[in-house]
LUMTIRO-916527 format. One line per field, with one value per residue (C-alpha): x, y, z; residue number from 1. Coordinates in steps of 0.05 Angstrom, whole numbers. Example, Ala and Ser with C-alpha at 12.3 -4.5 7.8 and 13.67 -1.06 7.14 Angstrom:
<pts>
east	[246  273]
north	[-90  -21]
up	[156  143]
pos	[1  2]
</pts>
This chain:
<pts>
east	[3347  3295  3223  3176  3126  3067  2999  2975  3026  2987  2926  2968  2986  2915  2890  2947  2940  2854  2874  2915  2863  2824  2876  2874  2800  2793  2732  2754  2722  2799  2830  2906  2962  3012  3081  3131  3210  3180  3249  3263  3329  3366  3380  3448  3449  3477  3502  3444  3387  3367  3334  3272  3280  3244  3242  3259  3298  3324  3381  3387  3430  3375  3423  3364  3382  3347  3337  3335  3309  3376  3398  3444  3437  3441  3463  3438  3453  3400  3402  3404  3472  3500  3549  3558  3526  3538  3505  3479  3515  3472  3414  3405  3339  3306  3319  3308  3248  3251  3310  3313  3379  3388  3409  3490  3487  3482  3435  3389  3350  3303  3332  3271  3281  3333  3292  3332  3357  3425  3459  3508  3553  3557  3608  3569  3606  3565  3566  3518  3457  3398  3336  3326  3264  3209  3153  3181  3209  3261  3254  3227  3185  3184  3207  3192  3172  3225  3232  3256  3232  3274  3318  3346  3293  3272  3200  3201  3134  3125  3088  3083  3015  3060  3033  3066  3107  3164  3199  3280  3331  3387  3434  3381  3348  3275  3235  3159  3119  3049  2993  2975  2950  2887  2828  2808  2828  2901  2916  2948  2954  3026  3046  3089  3104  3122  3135  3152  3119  3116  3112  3060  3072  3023  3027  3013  2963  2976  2932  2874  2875  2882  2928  2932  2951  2984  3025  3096  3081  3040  2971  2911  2898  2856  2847  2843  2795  2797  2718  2734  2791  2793  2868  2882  2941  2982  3054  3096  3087  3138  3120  3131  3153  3089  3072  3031  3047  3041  3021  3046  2987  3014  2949  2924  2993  2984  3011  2960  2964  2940  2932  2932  2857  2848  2834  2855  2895  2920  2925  2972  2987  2946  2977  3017  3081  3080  3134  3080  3052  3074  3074  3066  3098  3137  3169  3163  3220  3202  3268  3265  3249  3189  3212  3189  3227  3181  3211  3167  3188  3139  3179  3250  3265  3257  3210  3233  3184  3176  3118  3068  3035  3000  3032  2985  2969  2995  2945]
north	[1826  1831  1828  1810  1858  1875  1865  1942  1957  1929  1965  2034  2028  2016  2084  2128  2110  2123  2195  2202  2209  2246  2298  2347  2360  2428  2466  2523  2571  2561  2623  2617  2613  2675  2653  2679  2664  2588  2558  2484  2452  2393  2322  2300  2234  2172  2142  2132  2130  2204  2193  2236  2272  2246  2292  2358  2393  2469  2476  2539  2569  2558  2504  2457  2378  2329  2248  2223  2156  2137  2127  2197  2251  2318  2388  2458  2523  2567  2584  2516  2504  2434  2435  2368  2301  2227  2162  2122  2069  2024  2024  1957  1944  2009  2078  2132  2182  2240  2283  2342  2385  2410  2473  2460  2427  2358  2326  2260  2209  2163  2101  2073  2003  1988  2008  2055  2126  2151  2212  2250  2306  2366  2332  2272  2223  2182  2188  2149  2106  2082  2026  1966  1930  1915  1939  1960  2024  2046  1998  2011  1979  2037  2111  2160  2223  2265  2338  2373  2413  2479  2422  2372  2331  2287  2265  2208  2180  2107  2063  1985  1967  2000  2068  2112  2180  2162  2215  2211  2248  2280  2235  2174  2150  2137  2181  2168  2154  2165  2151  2076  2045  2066  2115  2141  2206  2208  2143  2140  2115  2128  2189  2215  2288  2325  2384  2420  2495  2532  2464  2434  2377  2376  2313  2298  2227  2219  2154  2186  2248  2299  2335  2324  2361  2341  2372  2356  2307  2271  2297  2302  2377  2371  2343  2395  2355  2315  2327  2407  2414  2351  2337  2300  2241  2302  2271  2335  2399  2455  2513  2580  2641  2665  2589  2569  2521  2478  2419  2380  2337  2276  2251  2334  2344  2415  2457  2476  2539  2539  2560  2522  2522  2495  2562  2546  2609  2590  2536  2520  2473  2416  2345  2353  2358  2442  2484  2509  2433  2372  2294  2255  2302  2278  2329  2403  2448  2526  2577  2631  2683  2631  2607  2540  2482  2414  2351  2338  2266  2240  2305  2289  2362  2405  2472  2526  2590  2648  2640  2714  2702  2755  2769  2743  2663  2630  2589]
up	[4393  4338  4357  4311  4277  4324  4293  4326  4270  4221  4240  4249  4185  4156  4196  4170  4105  4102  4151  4088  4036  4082  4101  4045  4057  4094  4117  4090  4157  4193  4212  4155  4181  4155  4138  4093  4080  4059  4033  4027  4062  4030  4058  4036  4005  4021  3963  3910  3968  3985  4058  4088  4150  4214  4272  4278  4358  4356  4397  4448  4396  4348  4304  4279  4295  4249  4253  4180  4155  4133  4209  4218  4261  4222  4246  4214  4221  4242  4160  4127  4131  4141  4193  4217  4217  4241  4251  4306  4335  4302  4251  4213  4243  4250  4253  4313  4310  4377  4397  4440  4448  4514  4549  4546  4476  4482  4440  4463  4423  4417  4390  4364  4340  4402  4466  4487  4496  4466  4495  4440  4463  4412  4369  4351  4403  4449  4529  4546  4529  4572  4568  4545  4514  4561  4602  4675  4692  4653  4604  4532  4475  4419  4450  4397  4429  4481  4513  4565  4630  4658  4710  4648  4669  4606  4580  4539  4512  4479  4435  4419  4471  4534  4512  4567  4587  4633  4674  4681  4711  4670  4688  4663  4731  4730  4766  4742  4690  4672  4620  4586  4519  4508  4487  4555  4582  4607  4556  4495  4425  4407  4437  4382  4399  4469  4498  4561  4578  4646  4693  4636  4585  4525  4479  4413  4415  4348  4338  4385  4339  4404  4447  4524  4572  4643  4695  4702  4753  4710  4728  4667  4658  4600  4527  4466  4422  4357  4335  4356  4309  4267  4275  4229  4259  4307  4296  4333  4362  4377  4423  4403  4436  4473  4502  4438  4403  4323  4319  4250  4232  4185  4162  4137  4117  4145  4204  4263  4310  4375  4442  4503  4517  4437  4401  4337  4313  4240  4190  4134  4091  4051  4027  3959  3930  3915  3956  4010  4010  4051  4046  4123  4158  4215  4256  4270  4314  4333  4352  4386  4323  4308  4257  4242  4218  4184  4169  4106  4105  4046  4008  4029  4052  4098  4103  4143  4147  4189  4232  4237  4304  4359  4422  4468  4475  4528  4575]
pos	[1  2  3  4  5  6  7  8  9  10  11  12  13  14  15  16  17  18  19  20  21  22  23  24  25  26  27  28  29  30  31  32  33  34  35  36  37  38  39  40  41  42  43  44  45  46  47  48  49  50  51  52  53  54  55  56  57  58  59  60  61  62  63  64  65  66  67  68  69  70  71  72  73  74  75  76  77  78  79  80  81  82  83  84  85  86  87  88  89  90  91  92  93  94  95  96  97  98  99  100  101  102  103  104  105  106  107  108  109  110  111  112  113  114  115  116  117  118  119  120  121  122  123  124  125  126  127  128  129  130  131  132  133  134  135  136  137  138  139  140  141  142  143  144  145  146  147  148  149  150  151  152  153  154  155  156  157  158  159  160  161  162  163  164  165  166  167  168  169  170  171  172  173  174  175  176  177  178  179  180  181  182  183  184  185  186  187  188  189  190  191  192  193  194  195  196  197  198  199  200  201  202  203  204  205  206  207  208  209  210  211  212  213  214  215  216  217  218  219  220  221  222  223  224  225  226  227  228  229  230  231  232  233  234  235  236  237  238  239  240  241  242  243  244  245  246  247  248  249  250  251  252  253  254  255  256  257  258  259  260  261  262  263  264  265  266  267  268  269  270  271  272  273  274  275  276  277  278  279  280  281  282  283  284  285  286  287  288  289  290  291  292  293  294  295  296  297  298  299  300  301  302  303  304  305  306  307  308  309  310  311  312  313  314  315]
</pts>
């Protein structure tokens, strides 16, 4: 079923486009970001169209799994390497943003634009799928964010006025959910970018310009700050090794490092099309070496760099 174009669309579209022209100013008293290794990955083409990637997962093995705009699912080596790819079952009317790989290889998405959650083993064939459009449990209007915890449990956050984080088992069973639309704490304005640390989630409310932080059960720990940091439209965030995490900020076009409590650590990045620059980037995956992986969707590539970070963070 096709549903017609929302008109909160409308007026997402009209704040990305004004965080946009503000995103390549910078205060300039940020604490940089080191990096080095910055190499750029292609996208194959289909046919004459060359599609951007979307969302970004790093596998246990540290393959990197990618969601293009061209409706496939795409899998790297830990090096660049294409090793396989396919498409989704379907992908006339929209195409998926949010996949996660989990522990025995299996690799889930959002499927955006058809309410629902697709299942792939490793080979690319489906084993199951899960939702349907609506507003009860279970059920779906836009699902573009999705991680993990330690049991298979997954985390899938939402957008289209249902705003929302539901809770399902690995097997697809609804267990909870948590969070509505909204600016209050513990509410959301899409909720674009998730992840799982140490019986924590932290979410990127990319509309609301900040990251919260809840339990796993669904309880507000705490919101890191938009006037603090000036994030700049936080699409994604990957953790890294020693619990911190990067936030990929598509309206700054620029990667942000920090701590739990909000530290900011390190900064990179401004909007442009240069080979350390970005163009609304979408997604962002971290392995276990720390090496980053951005879907620099405005570029049509992908940035992989090596990540120079402390050994502390954490909490």
């Amino acid at each position: 079923m096709v549903r017609p174009f929302p008109s909160w669309a409308s007026t997402l579209a009209v704040a990305v486009f004004f965080a946009a022209q503000l995103g390549c100013e910078d205060s300039g008293t940020d604490p940089v970001l080191k990096v080095e290794n910055v190499t750029a990955w292609k996208i194959p083409a289909m046919g004459p169209r060359l599609p951007g990637p979307r969302s970004v997962a790093v596998a246990p093995n540290d393959e990197v799994v990618l969601l293009d705009n061209g409706g496939r699912v795409l899998v790297y080596s830990s090096g660049g390497e294409l090793r396989r790819q396919w498409e989704m079952p379907e992908h006339d009317i929209g195409r998926p943003e949010g996949v996660v790989v989990l522990e025995d290889g299996r690799i889930v998405v959002c499927d955006t634009h058809y309410y629902r959650v697709v299942v792939f083993h490793p080979d690319g064939s489906v084993e199951r799928m899960f939702g349907s459009y609506g507003n009860e449990e279970g059920q779906f209007v836009y699902p573009v964010a999705i991680t993990a915890d330690a049991d298979g449990n997954l985390y899938v956050g939402e957008y289209g006025g249902n705003d929302r984080i539901q809770v399902f088992r690995p097997d697809g069973t609804f267990v909870r959910q948590f969070g509505s639309f909204g600016t209050e704490p513990g509410q959301f304005q899409r909720p674009s970018g998730i992840a799982w640390h140490d019986g924590k989630v932290i979410v990127a409310d990319a509309v609301n310009n900040r990251i919260q932080k809840f339990s796993d059960q669904g309880d507000l720990l705490g919101i890191i700050s938009s006037l603090a940091l000036g994030l700049n439209f936080p699409y994604d965030l990957g953790l890294a090794t020693n619990g911190t995490f990067f936030v990929i900020e598509y309206g700054a076009g620029r990667i942000t490092h920090m701590d739990q409590s909000g530290t900011v650590l390190g900064r990179f990045g401004t909007t442009g099309r240069g080979p350390e620059q970005f163009v609304t980037p979408w997604g962002i995956g971290v392995d276990s070496q720390n090496r980053l992986r951005i879907a620099d969707t405005g570029n049509r590539r992908v940035i992989a760099m090596d990540a120079i970070i402390s050994t502390g963070g954490g909490d």
